[in-house]
N, C-alpha and C positions, 0 to 999 in steps of 0.2 A: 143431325148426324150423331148417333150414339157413338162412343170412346170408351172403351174397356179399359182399366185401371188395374184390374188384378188379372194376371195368366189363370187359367184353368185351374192349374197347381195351387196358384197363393189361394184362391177361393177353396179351396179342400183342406188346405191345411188351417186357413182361419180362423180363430179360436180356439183352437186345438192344438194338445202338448205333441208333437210330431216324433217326439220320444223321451224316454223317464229324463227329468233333469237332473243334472248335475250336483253332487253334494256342492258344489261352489254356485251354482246355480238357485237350490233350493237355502242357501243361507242369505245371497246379494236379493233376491226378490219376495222372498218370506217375513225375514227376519222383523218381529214387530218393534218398533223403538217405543220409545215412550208414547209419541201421541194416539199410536195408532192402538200400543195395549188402552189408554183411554179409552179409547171406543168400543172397543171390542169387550171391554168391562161393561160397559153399559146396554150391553144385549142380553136378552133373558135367558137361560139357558145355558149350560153346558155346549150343546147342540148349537144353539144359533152363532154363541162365543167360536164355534169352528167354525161355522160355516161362512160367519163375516172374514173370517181371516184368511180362510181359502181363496175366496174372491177377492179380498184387498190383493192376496198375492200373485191372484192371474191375471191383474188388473195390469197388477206392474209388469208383471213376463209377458202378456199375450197382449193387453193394451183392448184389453175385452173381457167382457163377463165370461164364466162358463153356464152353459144352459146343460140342466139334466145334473144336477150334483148328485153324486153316492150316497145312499143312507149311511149314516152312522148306528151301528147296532152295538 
């Protein structure tokens, strides 16, 4: 017998920011402390230095990677 865990709804919203967050939002799940600028040091790049820190931080908000990230141009 299959059992559905998430409504229709939670499935749509999923990994997905459901609207702009919050400047209290964007500093509680952003914000790099020490160990995480570490790491984020140690990626090549300008470019990649964002793009690990993007996903550290929707990692924490959404508890999920994002798929499809935005160029940076």
């Amino acid at each position: 017998m299959q059992h559905e865990c998430l409504s229709d709804e939670q499935v749509s919203r999923y990994g997905r920011f459901v609207a702009d967050p919050t400047p209290e939002e964007l500093e509680r799940f952003f914000f790099l402390d020490e160990a995480a600028l570490a790491q984020a040091r140690m990626r090549r790049g300008m470019e990649n230095r964002l793009g690990w820190s993007l996903q550290w931080g929707t990692v924490r908000m959404l508890g999920t990677f994002l798929t499809g990230l935005p160029l940076v141009t």
